[in-house]
C-alpha positions as CSV (number, residue, x, y, z in Angstrom):
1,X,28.6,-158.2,-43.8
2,X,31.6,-159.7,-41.8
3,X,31.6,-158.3,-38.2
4,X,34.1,-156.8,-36.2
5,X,34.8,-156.1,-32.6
6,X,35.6,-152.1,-32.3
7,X,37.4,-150.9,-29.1
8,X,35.6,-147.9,-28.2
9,X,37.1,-145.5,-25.5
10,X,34.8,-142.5,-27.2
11,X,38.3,-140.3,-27.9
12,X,39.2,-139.4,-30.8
13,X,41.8,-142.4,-32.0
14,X,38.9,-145.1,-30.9
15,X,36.4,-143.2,-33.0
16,X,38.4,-142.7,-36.2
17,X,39.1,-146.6,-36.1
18,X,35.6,-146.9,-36.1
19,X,34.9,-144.4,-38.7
20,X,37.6,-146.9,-40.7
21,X,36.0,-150.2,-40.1
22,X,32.5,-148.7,-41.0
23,X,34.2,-147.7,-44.1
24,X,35.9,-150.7,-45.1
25,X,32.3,-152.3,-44.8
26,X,32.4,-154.4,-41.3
27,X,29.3,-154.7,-39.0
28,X,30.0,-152.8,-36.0
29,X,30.0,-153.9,-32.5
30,X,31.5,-151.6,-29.8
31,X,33.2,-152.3,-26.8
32,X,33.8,-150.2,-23.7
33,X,34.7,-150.8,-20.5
34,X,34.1,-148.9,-17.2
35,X,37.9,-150.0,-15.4
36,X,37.3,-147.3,-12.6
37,X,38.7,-144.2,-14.8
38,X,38.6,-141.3,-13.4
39,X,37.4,-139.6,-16.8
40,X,34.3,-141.5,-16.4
41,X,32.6,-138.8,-19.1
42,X,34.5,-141.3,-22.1
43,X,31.8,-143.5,-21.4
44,X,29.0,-141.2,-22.2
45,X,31.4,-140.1,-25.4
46,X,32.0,-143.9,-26.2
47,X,27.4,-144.3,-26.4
48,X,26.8,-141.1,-28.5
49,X,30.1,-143.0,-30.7
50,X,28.1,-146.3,-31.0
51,X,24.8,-144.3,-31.9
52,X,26.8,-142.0,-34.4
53,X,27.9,-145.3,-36.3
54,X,25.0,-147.4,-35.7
55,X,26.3,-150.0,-34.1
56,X,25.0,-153.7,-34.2
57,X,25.8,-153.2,-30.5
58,X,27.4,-151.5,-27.7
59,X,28.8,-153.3,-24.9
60,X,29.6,-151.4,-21.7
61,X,31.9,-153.9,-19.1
62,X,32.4,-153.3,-15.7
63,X,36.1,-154.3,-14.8
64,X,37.7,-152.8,-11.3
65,X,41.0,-151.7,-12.2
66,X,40.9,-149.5,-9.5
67,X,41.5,-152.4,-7.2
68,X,44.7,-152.9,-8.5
69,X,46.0,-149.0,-9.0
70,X,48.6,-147.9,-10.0
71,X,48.1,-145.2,-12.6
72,X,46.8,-141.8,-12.4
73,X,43.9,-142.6,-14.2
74,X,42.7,-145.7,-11.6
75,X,44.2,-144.5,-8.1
76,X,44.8,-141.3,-6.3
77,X,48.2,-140.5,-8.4
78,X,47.4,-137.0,-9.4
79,X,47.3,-136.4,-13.1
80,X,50.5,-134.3,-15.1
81,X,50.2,-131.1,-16.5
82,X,51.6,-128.9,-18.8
83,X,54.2,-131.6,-19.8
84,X,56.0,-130.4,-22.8
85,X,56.8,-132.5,-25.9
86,X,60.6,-133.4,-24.4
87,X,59.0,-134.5,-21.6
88,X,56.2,-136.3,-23.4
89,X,59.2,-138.5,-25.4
90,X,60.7,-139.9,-22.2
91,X,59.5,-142.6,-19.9
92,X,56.5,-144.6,-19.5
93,X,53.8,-141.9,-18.1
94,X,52.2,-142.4,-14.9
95,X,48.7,-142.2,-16.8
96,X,49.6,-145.7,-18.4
97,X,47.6,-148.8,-17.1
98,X,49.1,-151.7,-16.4
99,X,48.0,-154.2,-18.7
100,X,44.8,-152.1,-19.8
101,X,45.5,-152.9,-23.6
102,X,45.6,-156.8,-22.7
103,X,42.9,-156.7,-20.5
104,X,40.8,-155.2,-23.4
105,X,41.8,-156.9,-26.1
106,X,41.3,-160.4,-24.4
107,X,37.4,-159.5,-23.8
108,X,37.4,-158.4,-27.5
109,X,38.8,-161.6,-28.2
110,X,35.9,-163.5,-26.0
111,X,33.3,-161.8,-27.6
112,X,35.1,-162.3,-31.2
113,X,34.6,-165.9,-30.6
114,X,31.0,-165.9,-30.3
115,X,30.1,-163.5,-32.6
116,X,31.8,-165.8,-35.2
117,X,34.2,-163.2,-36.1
118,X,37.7,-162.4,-37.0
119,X,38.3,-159.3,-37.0
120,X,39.1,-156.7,-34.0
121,X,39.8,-153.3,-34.5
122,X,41.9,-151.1,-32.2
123,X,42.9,-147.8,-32.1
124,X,46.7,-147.7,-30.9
125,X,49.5,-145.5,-32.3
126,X,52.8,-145.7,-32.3
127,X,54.1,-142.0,-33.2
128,X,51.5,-139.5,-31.6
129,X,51.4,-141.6,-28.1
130,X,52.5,-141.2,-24.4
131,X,55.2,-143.8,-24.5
132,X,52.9,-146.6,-23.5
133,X,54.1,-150.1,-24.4
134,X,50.5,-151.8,-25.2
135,X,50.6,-149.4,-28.1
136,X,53.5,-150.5,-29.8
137,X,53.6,-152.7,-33.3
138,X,55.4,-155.7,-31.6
139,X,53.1,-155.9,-28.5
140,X,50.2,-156.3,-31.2
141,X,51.8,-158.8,-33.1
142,X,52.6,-161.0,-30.3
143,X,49.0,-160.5,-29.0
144,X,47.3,-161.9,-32.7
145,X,50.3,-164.6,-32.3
146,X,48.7,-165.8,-28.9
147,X,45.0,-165.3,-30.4
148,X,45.7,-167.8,-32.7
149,X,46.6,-170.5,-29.9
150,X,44.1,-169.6,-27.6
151,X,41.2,-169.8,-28.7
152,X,38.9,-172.4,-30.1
153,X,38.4,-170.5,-33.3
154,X,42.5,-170.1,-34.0
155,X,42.8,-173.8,-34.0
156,X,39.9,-175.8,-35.9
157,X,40.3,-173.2,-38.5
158,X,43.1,-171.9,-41.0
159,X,42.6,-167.9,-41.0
160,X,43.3,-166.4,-37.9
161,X,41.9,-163.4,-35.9
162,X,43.4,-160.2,-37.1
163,X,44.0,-157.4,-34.6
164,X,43.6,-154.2,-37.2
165,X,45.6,-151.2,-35.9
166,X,44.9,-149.0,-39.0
167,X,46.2,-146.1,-36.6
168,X,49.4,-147.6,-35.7
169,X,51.7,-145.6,-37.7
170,X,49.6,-142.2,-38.4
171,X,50.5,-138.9,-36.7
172,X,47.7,-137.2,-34.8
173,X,47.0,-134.7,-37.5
174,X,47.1,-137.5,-40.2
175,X,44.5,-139.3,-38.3
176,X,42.5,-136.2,-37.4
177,X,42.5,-135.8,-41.6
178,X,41.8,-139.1,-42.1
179,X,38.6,-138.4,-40.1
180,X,37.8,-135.9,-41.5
181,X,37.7,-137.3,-44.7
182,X,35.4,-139.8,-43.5
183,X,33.0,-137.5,-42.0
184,X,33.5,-138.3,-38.0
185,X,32.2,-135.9,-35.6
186,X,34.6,-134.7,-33.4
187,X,32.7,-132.7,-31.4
188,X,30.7,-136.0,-29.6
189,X,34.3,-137.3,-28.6
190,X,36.4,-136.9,-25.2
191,X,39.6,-137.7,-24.5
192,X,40.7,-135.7,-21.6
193,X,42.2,-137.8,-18.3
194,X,41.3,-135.2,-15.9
195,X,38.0,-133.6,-17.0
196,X,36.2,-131.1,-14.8
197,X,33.2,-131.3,-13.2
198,X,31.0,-130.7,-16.2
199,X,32.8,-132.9,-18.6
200,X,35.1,-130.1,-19.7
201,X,38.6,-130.9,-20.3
202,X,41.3,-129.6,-18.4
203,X,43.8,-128.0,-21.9
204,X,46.5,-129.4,-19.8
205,X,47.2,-133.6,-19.9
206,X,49.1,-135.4,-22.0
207,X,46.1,-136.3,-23.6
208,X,44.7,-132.9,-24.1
209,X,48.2,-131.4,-25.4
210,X,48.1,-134.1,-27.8
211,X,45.1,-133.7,-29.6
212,X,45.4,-130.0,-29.5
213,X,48.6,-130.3,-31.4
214,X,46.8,-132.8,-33.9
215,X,44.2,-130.5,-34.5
216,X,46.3,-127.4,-34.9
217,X,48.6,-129.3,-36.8
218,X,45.6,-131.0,-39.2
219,X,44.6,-127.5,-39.8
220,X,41.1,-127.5,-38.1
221,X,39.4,-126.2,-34.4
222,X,38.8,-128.9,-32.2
223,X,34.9,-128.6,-31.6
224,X,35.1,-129.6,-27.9
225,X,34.7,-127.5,-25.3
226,X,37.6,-127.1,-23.0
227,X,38.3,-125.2,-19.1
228,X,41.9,-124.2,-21.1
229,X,43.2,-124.2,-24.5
C-alpha cells in the first residue's frame, strides 16, 4: 500500500479527506498539531479520527503559534459571531492564521520524506470557506511547485510529491454527501473555534454557521452536540 500523509484537524473537511484517501487505498498516517488553539477539543476529535480509520499512525506536534498571535484562534482577539453569509464573503477573517496552512504542510512534507512517500492529503476548499488565502487552488500549486525543489526526494527522482486537495472545489453539503457515502462518522468530529467549556460548540462562528448550512443543505442532522443551533 503506498502511504500518505493526512492533515488531520478532527473537523469535518480533515476527516472526509481521510475518509477519501482510505478509500482510494493509501496507508494512513495522520498529522495534528497543537499550535496553541484555543479549540483545544479538535485535538481529542483529531485521536478518535485516527482510531476511526485505523491509522498506521497519529502524530500530535506541538508548534507555539500563540507566540506569534495574531488571530482569534491563537491570541486574545475575541472570536465573531453570528456573521451572516454577506459578511462571511468579504475580507480575510480574523480567525485566519498566518501562515498556518504552510506551517502544516511543510511538517507533512518532512515527514513525507521519511516515510518514503508522495502523497499528502489536505483538506482545503475553495467555495464553502472563510476567505482564507492558504485555501485557495493557486496557493496549493505553488506549494507542490516548491515541494519539488526542496526536498531531497523532488530532486533525485522524476515523480513529484502531490498535494491532494480532493475537497478543493466541493460545497459543504457536497462534501458532507460525499461522507456520507463513505460511511464517516460525523458525530466523533469538532469543528467549532470557540467551544464551551464541555466541548460544546458555540452555533455561532464562522465555523459553526458553516457546517450547519452544509448539513441542512446535504439533507441530514448534524450529530454533534451544540450550546446553540
Amino acid at each position: 500500500m503506498k502511504k500518505a500523509i493526512v492533515l488531520s484537524s478532527g473537523g469535518l473537511d480533515s476527516t472526509t479527506c481521510m475518509g477519501i484517501a482510505r478509500q482510494e487505498g493509501f496507508e494512513l498516517y495522520s498529522l495534528s498539531f497543537r499550535y496553541g488553539q484555543r479549540h483545544i477539543f479538535e485535538l481529542e476529535a483529531s485521536k478518535r479520527v485516527a482510531e476511526y480509520f485505523k491509522a498506521n499512525k497519529h502524530l500530535l506536534i506541538d508548534i507555539n503559534l500563540r507566540e506569534i498571535g495574531g488571530s482569534a484562534l491563537t491570541s486574545d482577539i475575541e472570536v465573531p459571531k453570528d456573521r451572516t453569509e454577506s459578511d462571511l464573503s468579504h475580507g480575510i477573517p480574523v480567525t485566519y492564521v498566518p501562515a498556518r496552512n504552510t506551517i502544516f504542510l511543510s511538517y507533512a512534507l518532512a515527514w513525507a520524506e521519511v516515510l518514503s512517500s508522495r502523497d499528502i492529503f489536505i483538506g482545503v476548499n475553495s467555495l464553502d470557506y472563510s476567505g482564507y488565502p492558504d485555501c485557495r487552488a493557486e496557493y496549493i500549486s505553488a506549494f507542490q511547485k516548491m515541494a519539488k525543489l526542496a526536498t531531497k526526494y523532488g530532486v533525485e527522482s522524476d515523480e513529484e510529491i502531490i498535494i491532494h486537495t480532493p475537497l478543493i472545489h466541493l460545497t459543504k453539503a457536497e462534501i458532507i454527501k460525499k461522507g456520507m457515502s463513505l460511511g464517516v462518522d460525523y458525530s466523533i468530529t469538532h469543528s467549532c473555534y470557540d467551544p464551551s467549556p464541555e466541548g460544546l460548540a458555540c452555533g455561532r462562528c464562522d465555523s459553526c454557521y458553516l457546517r450547519l448550512k452544509g448539513f441542512r443543505e446535504a439533507g441530514f442532522e448534524d450529530p454533534v452536540k451544540y450550546v446553540k443551533r
